[in-house]
C-alpha positions as a Markdown table, in Angstrom:
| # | Residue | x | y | z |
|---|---|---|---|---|
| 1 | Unk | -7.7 | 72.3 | 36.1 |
| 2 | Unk | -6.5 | 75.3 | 38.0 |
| 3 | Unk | -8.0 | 78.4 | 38.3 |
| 4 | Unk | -6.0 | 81.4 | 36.4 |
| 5 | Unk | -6.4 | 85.5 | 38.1 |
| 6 | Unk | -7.0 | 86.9 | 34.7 |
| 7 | Unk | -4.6 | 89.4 | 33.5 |
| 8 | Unk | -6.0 | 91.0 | 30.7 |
| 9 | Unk | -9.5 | 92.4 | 29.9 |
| 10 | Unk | -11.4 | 92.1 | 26.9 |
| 11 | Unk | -14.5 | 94.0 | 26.7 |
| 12 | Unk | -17.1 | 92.9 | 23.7 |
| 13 | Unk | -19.3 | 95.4 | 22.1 |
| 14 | Unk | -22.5 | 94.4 | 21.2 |
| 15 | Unk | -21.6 | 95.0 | 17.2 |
| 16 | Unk | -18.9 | 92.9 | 18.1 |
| 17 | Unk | -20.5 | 90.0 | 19.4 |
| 18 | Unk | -23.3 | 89.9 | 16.5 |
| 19 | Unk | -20.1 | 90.5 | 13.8 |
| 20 | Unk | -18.5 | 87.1 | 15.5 |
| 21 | Unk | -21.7 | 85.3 | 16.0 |
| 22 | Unk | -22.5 | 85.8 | 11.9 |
| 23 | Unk | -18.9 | 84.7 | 11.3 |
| 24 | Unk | -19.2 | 81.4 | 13.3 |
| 25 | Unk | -22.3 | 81.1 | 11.0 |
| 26 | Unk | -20.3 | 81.1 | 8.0 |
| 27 | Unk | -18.2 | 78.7 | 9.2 |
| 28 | Unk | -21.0 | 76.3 | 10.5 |
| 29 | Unk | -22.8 | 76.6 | 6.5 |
| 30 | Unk | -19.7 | 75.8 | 5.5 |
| 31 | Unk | -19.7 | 72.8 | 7.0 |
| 32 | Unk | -22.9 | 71.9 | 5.1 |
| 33 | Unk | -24.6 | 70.2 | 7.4 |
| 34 | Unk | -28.5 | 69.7 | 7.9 |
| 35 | Unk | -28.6 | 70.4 | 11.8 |
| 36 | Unk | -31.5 | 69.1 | 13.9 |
| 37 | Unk | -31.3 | 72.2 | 16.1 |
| 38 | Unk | -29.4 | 74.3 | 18.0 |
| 39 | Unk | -28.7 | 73.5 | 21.9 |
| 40 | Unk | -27.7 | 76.7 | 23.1 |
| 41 | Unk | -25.6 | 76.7 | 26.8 |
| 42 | Unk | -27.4 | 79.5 | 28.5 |
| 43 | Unk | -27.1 | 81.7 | 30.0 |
| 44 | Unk | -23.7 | 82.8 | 27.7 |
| 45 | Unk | -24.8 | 81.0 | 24.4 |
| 46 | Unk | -27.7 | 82.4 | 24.4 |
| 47 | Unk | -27.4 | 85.6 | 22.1 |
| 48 | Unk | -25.0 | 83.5 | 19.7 |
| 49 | Unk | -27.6 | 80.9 | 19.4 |
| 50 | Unk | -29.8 | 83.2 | 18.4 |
| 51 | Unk | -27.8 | 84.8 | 15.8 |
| 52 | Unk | -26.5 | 81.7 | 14.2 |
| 53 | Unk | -30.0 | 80.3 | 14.1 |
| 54 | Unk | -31.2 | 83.2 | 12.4 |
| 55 | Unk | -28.3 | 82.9 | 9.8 |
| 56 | Unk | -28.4 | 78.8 | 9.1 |
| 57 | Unk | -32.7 | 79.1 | 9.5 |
| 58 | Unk | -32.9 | 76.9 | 12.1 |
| 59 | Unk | -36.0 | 77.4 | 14.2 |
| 60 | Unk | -35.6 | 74.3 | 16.5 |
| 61 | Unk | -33.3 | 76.0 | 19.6 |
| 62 | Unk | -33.0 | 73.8 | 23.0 |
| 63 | Unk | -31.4 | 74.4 | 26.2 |
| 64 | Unk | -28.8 | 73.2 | 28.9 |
| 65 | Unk | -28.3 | 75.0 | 31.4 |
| 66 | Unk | -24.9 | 74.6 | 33.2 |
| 67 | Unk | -23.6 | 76.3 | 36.8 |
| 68 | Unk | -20.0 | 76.4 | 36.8 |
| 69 | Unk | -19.5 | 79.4 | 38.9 |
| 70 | Unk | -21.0 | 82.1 | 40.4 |
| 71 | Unk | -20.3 | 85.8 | 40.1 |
| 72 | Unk | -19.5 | 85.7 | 43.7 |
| 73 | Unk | -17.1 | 82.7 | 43.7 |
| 74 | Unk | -13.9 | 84.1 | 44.3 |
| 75 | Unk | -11.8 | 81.3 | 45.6 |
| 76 | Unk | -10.7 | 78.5 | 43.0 |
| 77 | Unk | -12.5 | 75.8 | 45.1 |
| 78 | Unk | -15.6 | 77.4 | 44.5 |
| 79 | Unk | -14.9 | 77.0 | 40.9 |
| 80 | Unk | -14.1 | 73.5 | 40.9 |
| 81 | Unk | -18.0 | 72.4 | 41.3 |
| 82 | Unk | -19.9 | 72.2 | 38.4 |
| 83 | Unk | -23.6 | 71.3 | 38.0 |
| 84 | Unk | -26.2 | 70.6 | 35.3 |
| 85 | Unk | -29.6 | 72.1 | 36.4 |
| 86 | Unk | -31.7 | 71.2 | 33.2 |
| 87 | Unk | -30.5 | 69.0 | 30.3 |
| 88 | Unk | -31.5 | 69.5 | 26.6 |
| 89 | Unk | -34.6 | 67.4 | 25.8 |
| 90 | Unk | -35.6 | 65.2 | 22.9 |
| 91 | Unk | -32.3 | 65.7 | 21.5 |
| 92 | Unk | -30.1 | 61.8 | 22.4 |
| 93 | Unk | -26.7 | 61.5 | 22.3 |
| 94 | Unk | -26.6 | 65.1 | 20.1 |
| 95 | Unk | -26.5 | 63.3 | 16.5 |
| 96 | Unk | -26.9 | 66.2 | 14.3 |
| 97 | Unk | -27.7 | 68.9 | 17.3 |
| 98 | Unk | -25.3 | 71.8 | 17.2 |
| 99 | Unk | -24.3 | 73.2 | 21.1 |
| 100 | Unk | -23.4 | 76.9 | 20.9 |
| 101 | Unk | -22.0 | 78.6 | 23.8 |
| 102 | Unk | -20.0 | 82.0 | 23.8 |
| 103 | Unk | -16.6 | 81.0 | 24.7 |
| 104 | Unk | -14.8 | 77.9 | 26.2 |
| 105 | Unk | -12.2 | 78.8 | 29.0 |
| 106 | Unk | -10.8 | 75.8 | 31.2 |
| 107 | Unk | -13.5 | 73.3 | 28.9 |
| 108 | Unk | -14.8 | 72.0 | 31.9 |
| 109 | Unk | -18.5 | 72.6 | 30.9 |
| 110 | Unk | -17.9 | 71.4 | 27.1 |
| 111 | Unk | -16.3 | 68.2 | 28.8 |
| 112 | Unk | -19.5 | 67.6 | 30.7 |
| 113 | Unk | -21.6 | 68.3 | 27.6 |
| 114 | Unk | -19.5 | 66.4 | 25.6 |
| 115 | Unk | -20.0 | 63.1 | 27.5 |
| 116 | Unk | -23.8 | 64.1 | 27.7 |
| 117 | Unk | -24.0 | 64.6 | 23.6 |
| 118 | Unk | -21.2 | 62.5 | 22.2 |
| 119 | Unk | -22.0 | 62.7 | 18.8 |
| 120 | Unk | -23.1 | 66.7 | 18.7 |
| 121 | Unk | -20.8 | 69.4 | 16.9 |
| 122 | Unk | -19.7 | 72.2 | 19.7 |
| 123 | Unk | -19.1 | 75.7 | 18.6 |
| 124 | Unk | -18.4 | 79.1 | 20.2 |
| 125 | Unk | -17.1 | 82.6 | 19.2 |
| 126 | Unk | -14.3 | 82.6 | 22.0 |
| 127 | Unk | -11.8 | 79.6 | 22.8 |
| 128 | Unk | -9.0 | 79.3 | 25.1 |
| 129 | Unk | -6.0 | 77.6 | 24.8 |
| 130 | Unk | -7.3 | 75.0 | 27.5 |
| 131 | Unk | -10.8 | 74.3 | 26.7 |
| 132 | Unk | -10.0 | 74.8 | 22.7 |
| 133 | Unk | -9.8 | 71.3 | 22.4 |
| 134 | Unk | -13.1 | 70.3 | 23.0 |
| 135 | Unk | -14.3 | 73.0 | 20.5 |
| 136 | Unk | -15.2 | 71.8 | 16.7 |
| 137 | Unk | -16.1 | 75.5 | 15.4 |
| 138 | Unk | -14.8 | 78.9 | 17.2 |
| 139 | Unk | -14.2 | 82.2 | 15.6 |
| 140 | Unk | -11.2 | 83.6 | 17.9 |
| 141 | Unk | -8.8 | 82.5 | 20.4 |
| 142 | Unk | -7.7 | 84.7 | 22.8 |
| 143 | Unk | -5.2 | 84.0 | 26.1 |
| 144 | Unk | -6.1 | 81.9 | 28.9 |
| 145 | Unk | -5.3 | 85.1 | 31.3 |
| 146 | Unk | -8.0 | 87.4 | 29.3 |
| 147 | Unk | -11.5 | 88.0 | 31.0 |
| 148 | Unk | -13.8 | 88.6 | 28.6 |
| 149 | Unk | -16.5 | 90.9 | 29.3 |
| 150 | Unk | -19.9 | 90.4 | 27.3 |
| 151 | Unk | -22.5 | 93.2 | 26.7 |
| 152 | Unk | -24.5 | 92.0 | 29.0 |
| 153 | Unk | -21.8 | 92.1 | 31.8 |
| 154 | Unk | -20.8 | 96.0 | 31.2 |
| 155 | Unk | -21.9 | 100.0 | 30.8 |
| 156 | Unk | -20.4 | 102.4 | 29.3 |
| 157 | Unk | -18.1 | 104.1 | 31.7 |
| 158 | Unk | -14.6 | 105.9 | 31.4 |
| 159 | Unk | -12.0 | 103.5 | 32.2 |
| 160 | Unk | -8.0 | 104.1 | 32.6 |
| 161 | Unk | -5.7 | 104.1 | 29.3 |
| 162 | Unk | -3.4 | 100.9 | 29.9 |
| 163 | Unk | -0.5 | 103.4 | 30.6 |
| 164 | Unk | -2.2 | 104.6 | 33.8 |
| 165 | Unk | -3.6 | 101.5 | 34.9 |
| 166 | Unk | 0.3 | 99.4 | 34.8 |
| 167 | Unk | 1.7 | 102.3 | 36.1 |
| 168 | Unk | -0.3 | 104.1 | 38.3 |
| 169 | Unk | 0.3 | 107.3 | 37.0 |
| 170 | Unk | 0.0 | 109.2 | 34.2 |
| 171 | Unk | 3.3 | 110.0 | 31.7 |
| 172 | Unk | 1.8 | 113.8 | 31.2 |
């Protein structure tokens, strides 16, 4: 899969992020399924884990943790390695586990999960048009050119109306 230069920004409030998180809930109850646990895909899955096993009660929450790329990796070829650095334990082939991440983009880390956990039910709150297909649960798509920024990525700061920052300048 080819890297894409994202062309649109999405910043995520905090509110935001718990809002979505409690509505993939809803959607996972839904379901109604007895889950085993959660496997949450740190570090991004993390919060959403938590929220969604607060809303189904499910106190059993494991981890895999998954290196796709790093802040720093600015060329595509960076991107294209992708490492596991500590599986889920005690959980099989995912029977009945429930893997909650914040978004799929190109899918690459789902597809690695996926053959890992065959048999577990993947969810997120963001999917992309690429990796949406390896997604059983998400809450919103949004384009494959948007970078989505997370709470935990951002400050508050003043930033440019759109007008300003297409054009350059502003229509005043």
């Amino acid at each position: 899969m080819s890297f894409v230069a994202p062309q649109k920004y999405f910043p995520v409030s905090w509110e935001e992020l718990h809002r979505n998180a409690k509505a993939l809930a809803w959607k996972l109850h839904e379901l109604g399924k007895p889950w085993k646990g959660i496997i949450a895909v740190t570090r991004g899955g993390l919060v959403p884990a938590t929220i969604v096993a607060r809303e189904l009660d499910i106190r059993v929450i494991e981890t895999v943790s998954v290196i796709g790329y790093r802040a720093n990796d600015a060329m595509p070829a960076q991107r294209d390695q992708l490492s596991i650095v500590k599986e889920p334990a005690n959980v099989g082939d995912g029977e009945g586990w429930l893997v909650v991440d914040d978004l799929v983009d190109t899918g690459r880390t789902l597809e690695a999960l996926r053959k890992m956990l065959p048999k577990a039910h993947f969810a997120v709150i963001y999917a992309k048009p690429s990796g949406k297909p390896l997604v059983d649960t998400f809450v919103t798509e949004v384009s494959q050119e948007t970078w989505i920024y997370f709470p935990w990525d951002i400050e508050l700061q003043f930033t440019q109306p759109i007008s300003v920052q297409r054009d350059g300048k502003s229509k005043k």
